[in-house]
N, C-alpha and C positions, 0 to 999 in steps of 0.2 A: 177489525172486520169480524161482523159473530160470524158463526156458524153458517144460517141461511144462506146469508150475502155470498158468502164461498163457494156454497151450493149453487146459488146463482152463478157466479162469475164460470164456474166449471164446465156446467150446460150450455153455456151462451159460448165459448170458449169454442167445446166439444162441436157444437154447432156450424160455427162460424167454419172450421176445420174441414166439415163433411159436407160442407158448400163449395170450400177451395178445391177437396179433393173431386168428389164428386161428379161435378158441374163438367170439368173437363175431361174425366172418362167419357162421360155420357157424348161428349160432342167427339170422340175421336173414336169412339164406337158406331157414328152415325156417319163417320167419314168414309172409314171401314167399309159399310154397309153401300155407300156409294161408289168407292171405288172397287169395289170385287167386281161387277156385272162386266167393269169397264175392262179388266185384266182378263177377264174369262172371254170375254167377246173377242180383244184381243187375239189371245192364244189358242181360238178353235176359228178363226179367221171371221169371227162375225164381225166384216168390216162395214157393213152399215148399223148395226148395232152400236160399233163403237164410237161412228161419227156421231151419232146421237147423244153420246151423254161425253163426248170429248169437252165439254168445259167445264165438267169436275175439277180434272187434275190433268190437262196437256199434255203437260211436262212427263207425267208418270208413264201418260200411254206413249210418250215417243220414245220412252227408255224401253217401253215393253213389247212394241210393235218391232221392235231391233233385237228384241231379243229371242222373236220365234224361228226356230232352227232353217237353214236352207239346206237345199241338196249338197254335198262334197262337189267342190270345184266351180262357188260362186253363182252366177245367176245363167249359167251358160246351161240352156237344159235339152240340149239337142234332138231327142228321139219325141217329137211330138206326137209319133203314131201312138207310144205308151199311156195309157187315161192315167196313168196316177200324175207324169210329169207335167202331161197337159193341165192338170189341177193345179201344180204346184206352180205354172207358169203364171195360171191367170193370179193363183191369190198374192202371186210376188207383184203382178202390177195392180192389184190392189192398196197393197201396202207401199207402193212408192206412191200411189195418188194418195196415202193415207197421211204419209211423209207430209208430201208436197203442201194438202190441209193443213196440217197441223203446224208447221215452220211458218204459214200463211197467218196464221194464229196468235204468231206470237211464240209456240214453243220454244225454250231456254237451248239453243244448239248447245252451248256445253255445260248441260247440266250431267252433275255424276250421281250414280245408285250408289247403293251403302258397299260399298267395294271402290268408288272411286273412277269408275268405266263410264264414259262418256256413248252420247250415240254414235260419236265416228267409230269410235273401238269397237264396239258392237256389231257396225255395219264392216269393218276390215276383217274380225273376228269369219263372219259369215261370209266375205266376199262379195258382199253387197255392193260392187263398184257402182251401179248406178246413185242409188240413195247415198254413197259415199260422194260425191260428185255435187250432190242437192247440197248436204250439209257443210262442206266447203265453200262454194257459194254464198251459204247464208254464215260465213263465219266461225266454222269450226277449229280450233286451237290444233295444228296440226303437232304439238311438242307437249300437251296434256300429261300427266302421269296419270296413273290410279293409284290404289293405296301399296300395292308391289312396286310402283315404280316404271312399270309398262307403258309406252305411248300406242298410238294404232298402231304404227308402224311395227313394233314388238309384236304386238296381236296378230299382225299379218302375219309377219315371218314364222312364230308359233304355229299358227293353224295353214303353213303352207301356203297360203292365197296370193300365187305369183301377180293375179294381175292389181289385186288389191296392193301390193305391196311397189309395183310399178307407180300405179297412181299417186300414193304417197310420197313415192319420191321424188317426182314432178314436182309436189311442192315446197322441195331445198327444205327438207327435215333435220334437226339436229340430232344427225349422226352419230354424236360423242354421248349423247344421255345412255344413261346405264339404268337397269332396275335393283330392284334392293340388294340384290344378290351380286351385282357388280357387272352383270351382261350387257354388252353394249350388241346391236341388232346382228351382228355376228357373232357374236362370244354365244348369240343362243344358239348358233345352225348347229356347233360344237359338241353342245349337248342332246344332238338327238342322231340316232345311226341313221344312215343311207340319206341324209336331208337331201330332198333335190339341187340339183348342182346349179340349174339355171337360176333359183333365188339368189344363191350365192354370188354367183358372178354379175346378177344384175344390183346386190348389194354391193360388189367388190368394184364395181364400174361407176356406182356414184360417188365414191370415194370412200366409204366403211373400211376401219380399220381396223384389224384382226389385234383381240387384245395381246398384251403380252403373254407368254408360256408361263403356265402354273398359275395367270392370276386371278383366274374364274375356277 
């Protein structure tokens, strides 16, 4: 092969390469570009915004529609004289009819984010019992880990969410799962001062068994 041909084979090579590369930034840049309005709609509750461009990515907005914070102590928002709770009441049944769409859809109920959290964990995380209740219904893995090792039921107990953590247990939970760290859903109350007493005892009543001394 002289010289030229080399020359040739090299540019056509080169070429060929910044097609492969190329080609697929450009399209995961334009995906990008589609799903950001959908994530931002999401998260400042633009929930008719988000129905609109919901068959993008489904699956993304129901991991992220679970993932906008609720008030401390689940969907229970008592004081409706207050305007901020009365806001937060409406956009929480916004978000369970957002739910309800999207699972309607087709959304993947256990699908996991790059952590491995599913939207049950999410919704137990938040105390979301209603939209926990939806996602059951359409088939949610109640024994899931994530990449720690966590199922909802952990999530619950974690972030205190007594009635979330009720619910879960209604549906005959495996108990004995541990997370990476060797917590089974009581080895976690262990590690945190003053845990409320009534988790425990309503862990200790479905039959959760306190790990051995020393092995957490």
């Amino acid at each position: 092969m002289n010289l030229r041909h080399f020359r040739i084979s090299v540019l056509l090579v080169s070429g060929l390469l910044s097609i492969l590369i190329v080609v697929p930034v450009i399209k995961l840049w334009r995906a990008g570009r589609q799903l950001k309005p959908i994530r931002q709609a999401v998260r400042s509750v633009e929930i008719s915004a988000a129905r609109s461009q919901s068959a993008y990515a489904p699956n993304d907005l129901l991991l992220t529609a679970l993932r906008v914070p609720l008030s401390p102590g689940g969907e229970s928002l008592a004081d409706e004289s207050n305007p901020q709770q009365e806001k937060q009441r409406i956009q929480e049944k916004q978000r369970i009819s957002l739910v309800v769409e999207l699972l309607a859809k087709g959304s993947p109920v256990n699908a996991q984010d790059q952590d491995g959290r599913t939207p049950l964990m999410w919704a137990a995380t938040a105390g979301r019992t209603e939209i926990m209740r939806l996602l059951l219904m359409h088939g949610a893995a109640i024994n899931m880990q994530d990449d720690e090792g966590e199922t909802a039921l952990h999530q619950a107990v974690w972030a205190t969410q007594s009635e979330a953590v009720k619910l879960l247990l209604k549906q005959h939970p495996n108990l004995k799962l541990k997370d990476r760290y060797g917590n089974n859903v009581l080895g976690l109350t262990s590690r945190v001062h003053h845990f409320p007493l009534g988790i425990i005892r309503v862990l200790e009543q479905a039959g959760a068994k306190w790990p051995p001394e020393g092995s957490i």
